[in-house]
C-alpha positions as CSV (number, residue, x, y, z in Angstrom):
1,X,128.7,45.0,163.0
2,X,127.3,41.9,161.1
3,X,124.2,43.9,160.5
4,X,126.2,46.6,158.9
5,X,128.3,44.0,157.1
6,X,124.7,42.3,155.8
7,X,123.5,45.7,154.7
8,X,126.8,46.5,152.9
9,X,126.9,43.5,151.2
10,X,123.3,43.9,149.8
11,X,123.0,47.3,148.7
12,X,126.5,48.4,147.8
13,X,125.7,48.6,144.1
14,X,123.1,51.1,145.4
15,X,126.0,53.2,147.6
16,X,128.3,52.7,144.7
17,X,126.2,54.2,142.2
18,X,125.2,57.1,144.8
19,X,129.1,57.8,145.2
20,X,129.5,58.2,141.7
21,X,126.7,60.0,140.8
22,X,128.5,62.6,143.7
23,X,131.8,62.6,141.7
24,X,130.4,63.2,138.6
25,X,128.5,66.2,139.7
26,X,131.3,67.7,141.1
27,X,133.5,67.1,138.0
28,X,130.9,68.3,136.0
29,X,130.7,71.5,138.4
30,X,134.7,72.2,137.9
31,X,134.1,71.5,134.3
32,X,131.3,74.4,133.7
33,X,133.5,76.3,135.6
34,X,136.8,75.9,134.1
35,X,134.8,76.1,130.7
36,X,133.0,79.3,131.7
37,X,136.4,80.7,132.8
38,X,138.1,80.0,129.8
39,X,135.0,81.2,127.8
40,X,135.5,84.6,129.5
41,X,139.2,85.0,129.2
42,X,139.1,84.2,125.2
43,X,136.2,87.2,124.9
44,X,138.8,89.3,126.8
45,X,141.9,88.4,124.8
46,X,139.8,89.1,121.6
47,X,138.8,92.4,123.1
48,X,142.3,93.4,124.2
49,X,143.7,92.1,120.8
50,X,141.4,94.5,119.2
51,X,142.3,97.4,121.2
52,X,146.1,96.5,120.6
53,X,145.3,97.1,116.9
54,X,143.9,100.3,117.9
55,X,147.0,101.0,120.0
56,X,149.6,100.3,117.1
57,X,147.8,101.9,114.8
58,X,148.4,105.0,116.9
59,X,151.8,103.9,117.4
60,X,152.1,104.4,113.6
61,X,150.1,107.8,112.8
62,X,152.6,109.1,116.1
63,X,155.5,107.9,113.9
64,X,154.8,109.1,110.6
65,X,153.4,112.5,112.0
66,X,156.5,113.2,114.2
67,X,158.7,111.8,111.6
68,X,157.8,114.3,108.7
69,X,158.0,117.0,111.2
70,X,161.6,116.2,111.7
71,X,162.2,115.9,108.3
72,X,161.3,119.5,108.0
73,X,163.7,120.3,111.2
74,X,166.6,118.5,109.1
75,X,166.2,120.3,106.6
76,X,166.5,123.3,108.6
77,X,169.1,122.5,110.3
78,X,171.5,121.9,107.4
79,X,170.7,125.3,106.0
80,X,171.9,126.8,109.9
81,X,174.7,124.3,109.0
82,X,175.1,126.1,105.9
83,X,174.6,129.9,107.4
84,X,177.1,128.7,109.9
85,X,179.8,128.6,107.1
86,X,178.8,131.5,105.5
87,X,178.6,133.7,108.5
88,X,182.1,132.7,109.6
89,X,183.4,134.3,106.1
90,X,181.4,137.2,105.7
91,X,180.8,138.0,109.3
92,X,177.5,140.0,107.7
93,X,173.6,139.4,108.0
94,X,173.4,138.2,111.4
95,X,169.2,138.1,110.9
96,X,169.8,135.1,109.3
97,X,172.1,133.6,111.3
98,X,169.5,134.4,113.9
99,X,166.4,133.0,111.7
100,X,168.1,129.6,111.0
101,X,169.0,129.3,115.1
102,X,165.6,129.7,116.2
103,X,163.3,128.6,113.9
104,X,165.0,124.7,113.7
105,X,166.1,124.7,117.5
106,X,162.8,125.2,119.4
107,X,161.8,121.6,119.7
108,X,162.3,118.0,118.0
109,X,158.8,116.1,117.6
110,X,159.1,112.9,119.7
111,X,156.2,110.2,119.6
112,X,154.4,108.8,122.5
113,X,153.6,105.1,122.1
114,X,150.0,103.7,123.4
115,X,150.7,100.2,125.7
116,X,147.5,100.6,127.8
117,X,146.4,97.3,125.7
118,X,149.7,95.4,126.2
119,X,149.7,96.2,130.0
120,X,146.2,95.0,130.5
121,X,146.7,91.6,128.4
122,X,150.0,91.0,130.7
123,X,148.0,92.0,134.2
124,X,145.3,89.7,133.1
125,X,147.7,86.8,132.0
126,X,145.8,87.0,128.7
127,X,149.4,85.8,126.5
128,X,149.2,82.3,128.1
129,X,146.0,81.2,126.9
130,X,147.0,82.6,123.1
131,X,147.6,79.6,121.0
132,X,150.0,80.8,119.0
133,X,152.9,81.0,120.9
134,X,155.0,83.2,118.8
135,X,152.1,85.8,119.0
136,X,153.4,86.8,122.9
137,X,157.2,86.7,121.9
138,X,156.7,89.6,119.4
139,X,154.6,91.7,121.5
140,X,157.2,91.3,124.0
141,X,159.9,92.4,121.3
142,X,158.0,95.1,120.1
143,X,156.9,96.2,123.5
144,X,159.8,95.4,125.3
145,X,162.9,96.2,123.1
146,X,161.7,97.9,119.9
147,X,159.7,100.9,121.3
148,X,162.0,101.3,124.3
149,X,164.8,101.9,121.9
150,X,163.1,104.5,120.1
151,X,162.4,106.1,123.4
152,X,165.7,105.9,124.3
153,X,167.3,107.8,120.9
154,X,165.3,110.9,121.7
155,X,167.9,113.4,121.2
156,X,166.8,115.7,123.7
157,X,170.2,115.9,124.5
158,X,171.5,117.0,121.7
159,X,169.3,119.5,121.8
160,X,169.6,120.9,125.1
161,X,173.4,121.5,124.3
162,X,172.2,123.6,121.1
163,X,170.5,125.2,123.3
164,X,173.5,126.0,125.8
165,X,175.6,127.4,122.8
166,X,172.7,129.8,121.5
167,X,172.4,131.2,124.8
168,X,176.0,132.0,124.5
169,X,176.1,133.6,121.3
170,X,172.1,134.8,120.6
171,X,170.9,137.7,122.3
172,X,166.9,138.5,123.0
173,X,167.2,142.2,123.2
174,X,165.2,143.1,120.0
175,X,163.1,140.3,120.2
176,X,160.1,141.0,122.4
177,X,157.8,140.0,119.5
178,X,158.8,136.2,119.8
179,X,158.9,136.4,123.8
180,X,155.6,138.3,123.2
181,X,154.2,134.7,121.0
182,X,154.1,132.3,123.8
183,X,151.1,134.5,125.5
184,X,149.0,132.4,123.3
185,X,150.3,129.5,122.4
186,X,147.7,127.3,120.1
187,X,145.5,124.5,122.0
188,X,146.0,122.1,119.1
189,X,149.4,122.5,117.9
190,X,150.7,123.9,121.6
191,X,153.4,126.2,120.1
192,X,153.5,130.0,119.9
193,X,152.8,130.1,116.1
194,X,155.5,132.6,115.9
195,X,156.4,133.9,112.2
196,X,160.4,133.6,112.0
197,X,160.4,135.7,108.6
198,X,159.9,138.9,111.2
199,X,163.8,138.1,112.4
200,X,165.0,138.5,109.0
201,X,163.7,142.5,109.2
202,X,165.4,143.1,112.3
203,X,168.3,145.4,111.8
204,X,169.8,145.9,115.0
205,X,170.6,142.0,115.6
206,X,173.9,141.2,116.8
207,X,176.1,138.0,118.2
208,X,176.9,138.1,121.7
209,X,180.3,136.0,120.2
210,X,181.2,135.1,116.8
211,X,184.6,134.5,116.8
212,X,186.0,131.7,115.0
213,X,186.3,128.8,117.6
214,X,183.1,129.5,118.7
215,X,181.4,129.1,115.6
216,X,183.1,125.7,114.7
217,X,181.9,124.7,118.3
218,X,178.6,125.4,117.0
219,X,178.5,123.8,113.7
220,X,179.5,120.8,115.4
221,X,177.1,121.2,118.2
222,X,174.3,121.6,115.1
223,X,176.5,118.4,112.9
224,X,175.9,116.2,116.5
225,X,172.0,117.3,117.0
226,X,171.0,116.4,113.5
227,X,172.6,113.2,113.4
228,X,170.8,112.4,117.0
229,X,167.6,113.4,115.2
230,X,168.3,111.6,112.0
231,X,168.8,108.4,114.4
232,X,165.8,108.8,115.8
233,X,164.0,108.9,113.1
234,X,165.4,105.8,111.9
235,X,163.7,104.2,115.1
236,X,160.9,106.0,114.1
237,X,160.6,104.0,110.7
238,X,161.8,100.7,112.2
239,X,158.9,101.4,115.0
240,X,156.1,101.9,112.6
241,X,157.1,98.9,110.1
242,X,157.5,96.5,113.0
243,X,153.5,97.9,114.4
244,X,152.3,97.5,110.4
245,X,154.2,93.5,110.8
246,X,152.2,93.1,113.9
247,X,149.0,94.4,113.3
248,X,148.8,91.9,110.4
249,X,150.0,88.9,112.3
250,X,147.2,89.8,115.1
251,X,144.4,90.0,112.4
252,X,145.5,87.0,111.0
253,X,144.9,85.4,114.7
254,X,142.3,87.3,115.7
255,X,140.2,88.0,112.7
256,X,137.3,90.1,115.1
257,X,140.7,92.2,116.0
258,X,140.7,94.0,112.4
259,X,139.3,97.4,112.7
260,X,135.6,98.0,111.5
């Protein structure tokens, strides 16, 4: 024990300095790690910032496409609005009547958002290491509250009653031609490409029921679905100008982000 105590006692500047010459190579160790870590999860937050400016920008061409073709729905629908009250005077031309109903009742143009970006960055728990802090909050808004909104106005419900009415009042008996259109239905635009202008030659068109209270049921049903759609397309708006805000606010952050 005395020997040990003699040895100590002379060389522990030499132990000392081997003991921290161990500590400091295994803080340096953690250090290059934690510093390549951190290297590698700011190159994958600048790539996943990027492809979020690809993914709004999406966002907005799927808003502003869908949008104007809903315009061009509106406006059809307040000219079936319109046949709707002339019909129920004249009680004459049902072609028309019939024109209006299925040309601006097929379908309402809906957009699909792209959050394949945002989902990765929040699996990776890429928004913690973003500096600016109100960066995460708005993706969250847009993400979490903003697009789900406009999601949630689609007025496929609206529709779908349309729909119910016409089935009560339209009949298909003379048109096999239309029926005949969805045999090839276009790979790019993925409807029939029907011309509706052959209704309005039809002569032998007739309403299954056109009597007063039935009509009035269907203007309204027609007044509810275009207000639906004109609501949606305010969320269609409000979605693309809050994707335009961000974009900018991620390029300003991430200048790499802007698209090349």
């Amino acid at each position: 024990m005395k020997r040990i105590l003699t040895t100590l006692s002379e060389k522990w500047p030499e132990y000392l300095l081997e003991i921290l010459v161990l500590i400091i190579g295994i803080y340096g160790a953690f250090a290059v790690d934690n510093w390549n870590e951190r290297r590698k999860e700011k190159a994958t937050v600048q790539m996943l910032m990027k492809e979020l400016v690809e993914n709004l920008e999406y966002d907005i061409t799927r808003c502003e496409v869908n949008r104007s073709k809903n315009i061009v729905l509106l406006i059809g629908l307040d000219s079936l609005r319109g046949e709707v009250k002339r019909f129920s005077k004249e009680k004459s031309r049902p072609e028309i009547f019939y024109y209006f109903s299925l040309k601006y009742s097929i379908d309402c143009y809906t957009a699909v958002f792209a959050d394949a970006a945002y989902g990765e960055l929040q699996n990776t728990g890429g928004s913690r290491i973003i500096e600016d802090r109100d960066l995460p909050k708005q993706l969250t808004d847009y993400y979490g509250r903003i697009t789900y909104a406009t999601i949630s106005y689609e007025p496929y419900k609206q529709l779908e009653s349309l729909r119910e009415i016409q089935s009560q009042m339209l009949s298909y008996k003379y048109l096999d031609d239309l029926i005949d259109s969805y045999d090839s239905i276009s790979t790019t635009s993925f409807e029939a490409g029907y011309d509706y202008k052959n209704i309005l030659s039809k002569e032998n068109l007739t309403l299954r029921n056109a009597d007063d209270e039935k009509l009035e049921e269907y203007y309204m049903t027609i007044s509810e679905y275009e207000t639906a759609l004109k609501y949606y397309n305010f969320w269609l708006d409000l979605t693309k100008e809050k994707a335009e805000l961000l974009i900018l606010e991620i390029e300003s952050k991430f200048p790499s982000a802007k698209a090349s």
